[in-house]
C-alpha positions as CSV (number, residue, x, y, z in Angstrom):
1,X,10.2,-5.9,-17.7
2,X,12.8,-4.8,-15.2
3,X,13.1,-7.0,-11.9
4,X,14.3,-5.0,-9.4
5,X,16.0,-5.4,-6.0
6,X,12.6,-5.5,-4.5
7,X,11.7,-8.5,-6.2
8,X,14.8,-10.3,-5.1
9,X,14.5,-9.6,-1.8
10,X,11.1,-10.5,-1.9
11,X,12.1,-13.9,-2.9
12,X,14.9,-14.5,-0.6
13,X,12.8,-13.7,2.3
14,X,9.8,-16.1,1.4
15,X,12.0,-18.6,0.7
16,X,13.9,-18.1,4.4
17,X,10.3,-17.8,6.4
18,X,8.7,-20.3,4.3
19,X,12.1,-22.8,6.0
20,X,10.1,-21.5,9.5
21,X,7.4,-22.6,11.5
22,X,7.1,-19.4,13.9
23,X,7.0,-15.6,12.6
24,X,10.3,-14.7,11.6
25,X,10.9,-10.7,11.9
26,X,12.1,-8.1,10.1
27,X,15.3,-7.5,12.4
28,X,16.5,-11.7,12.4
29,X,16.0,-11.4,8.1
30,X,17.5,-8.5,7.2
31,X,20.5,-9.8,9.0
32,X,20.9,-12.9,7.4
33,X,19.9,-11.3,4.3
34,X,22.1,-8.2,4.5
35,X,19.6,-6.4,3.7
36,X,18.4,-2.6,4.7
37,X,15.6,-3.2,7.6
38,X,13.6,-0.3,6.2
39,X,13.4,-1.6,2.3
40,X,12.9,-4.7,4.0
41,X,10.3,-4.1,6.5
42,X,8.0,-2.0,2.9
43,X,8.6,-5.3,0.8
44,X,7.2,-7.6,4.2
45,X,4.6,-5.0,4.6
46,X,3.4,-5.1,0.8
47,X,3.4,-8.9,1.1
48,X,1.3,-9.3,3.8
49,X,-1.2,-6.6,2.4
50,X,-1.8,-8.9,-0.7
51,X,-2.1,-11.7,1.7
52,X,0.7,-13.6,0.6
53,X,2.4,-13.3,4.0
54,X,0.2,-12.8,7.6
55,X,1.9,-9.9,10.1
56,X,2.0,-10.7,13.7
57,X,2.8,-7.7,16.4
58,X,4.8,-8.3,19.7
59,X,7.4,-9.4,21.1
60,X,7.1,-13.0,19.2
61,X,5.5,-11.2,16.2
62,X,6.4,-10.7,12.7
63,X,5.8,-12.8,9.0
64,X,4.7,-16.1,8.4
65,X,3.3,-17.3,4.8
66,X,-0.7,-17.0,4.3
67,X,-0.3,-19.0,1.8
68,X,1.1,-22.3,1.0
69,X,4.2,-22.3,-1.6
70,X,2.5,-23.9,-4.7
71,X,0.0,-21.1,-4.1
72,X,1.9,-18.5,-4.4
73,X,3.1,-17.6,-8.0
74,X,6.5,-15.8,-9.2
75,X,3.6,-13.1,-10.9
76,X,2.0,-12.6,-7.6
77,X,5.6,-12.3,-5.5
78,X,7.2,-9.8,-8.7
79,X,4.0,-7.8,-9.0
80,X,3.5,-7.1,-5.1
81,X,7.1,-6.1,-5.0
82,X,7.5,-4.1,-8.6
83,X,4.1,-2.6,-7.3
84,X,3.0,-3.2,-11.0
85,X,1.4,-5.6,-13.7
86,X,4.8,-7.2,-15.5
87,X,5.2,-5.6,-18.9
88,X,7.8,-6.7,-21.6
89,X,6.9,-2.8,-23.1
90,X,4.1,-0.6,-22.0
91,X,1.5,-1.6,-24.8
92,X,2.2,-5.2,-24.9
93,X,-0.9,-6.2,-22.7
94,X,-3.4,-4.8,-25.0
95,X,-2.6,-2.4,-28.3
96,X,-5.1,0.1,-26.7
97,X,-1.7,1.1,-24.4
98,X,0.5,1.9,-26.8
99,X,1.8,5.5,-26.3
100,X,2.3,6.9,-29.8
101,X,-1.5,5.8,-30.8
102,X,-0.3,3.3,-33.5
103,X,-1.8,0.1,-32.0
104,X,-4.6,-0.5,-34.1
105,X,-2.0,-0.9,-37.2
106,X,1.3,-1.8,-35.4
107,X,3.1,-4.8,-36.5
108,X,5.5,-4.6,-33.8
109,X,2.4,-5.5,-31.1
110,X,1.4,-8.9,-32.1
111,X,5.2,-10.1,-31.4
112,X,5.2,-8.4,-28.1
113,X,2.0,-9.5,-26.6
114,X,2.9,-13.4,-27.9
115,X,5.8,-12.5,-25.8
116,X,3.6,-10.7,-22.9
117,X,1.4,-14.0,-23.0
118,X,4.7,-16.6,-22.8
119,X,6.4,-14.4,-19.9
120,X,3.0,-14.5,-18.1
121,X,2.5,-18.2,-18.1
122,X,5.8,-18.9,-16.7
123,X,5.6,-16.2,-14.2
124,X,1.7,-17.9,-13.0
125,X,2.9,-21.3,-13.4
126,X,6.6,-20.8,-11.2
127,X,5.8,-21.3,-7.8
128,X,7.5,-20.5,-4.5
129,X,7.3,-24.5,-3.8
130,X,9.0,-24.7,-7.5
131,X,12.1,-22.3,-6.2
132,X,12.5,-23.9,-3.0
133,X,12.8,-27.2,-4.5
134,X,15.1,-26.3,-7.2
């Protein structure tokens, strides 16, 4: 499981507008962020489609949480930014994924998806609240 950029920034930005009680917008967090305003702006966009952030237009517009932080999970924030399920390999969800057909009888897959299982529950049981307060 690779965590990008995307997920970084995601988590950097929810941690600065969570710190907010009005919309904070693209322009203001990108600046304190240094980060592009156009990766930016997709990552806000992707939140707020998943409901994790709500998206407010005007003059006074732009993100607020949607959520409270000890709802919203490190899976949910790395998954909406990755724009896919966390994998430690390709086949370590279920053996049914694995590419060369072997999962059935692969000894390798029971290792990975203890793995899979012990990655998950700490990515579902981290919260944004648990980051903050770190």
């Amino acid at each position: 499981m690779l965590l990008t950029k995307a997920s970084e920034y995601a988590l950097l930005s929810l941690i600065m507008i969570s710190q907010k009680n009005t919309p904070q917008d693209v322009d203001t967090l990108s600046s304190q962020l240094g980060i592009s305003k156009s990766f930016l702006a997709k990552i806000l966009q992707a939140l707020a489609k998943e409901h994790i952030l709500d998206s407010f237009k005007g003059a006074h517009g732009g993100f607020m949480l949607s959520l409270k932080p000890e709802d919203i999970t490190m899976k949910m924030i790395v998954e909406c930014a990755e724009k896919k399920q966390t994998m430690v390999f390709e086949c370590s969800p279920a053996a049914s994924r694995c590419p060369g057909g072997k999962g059935d009888f692969c000894r390798v897959w029971p290792i990975l998806n203890k793995l899979q299982s012990k990655i998950d529950g700490f990515l579902d049981n981290m919260t944004l609240k648990d980051i903050i307060e770190a």
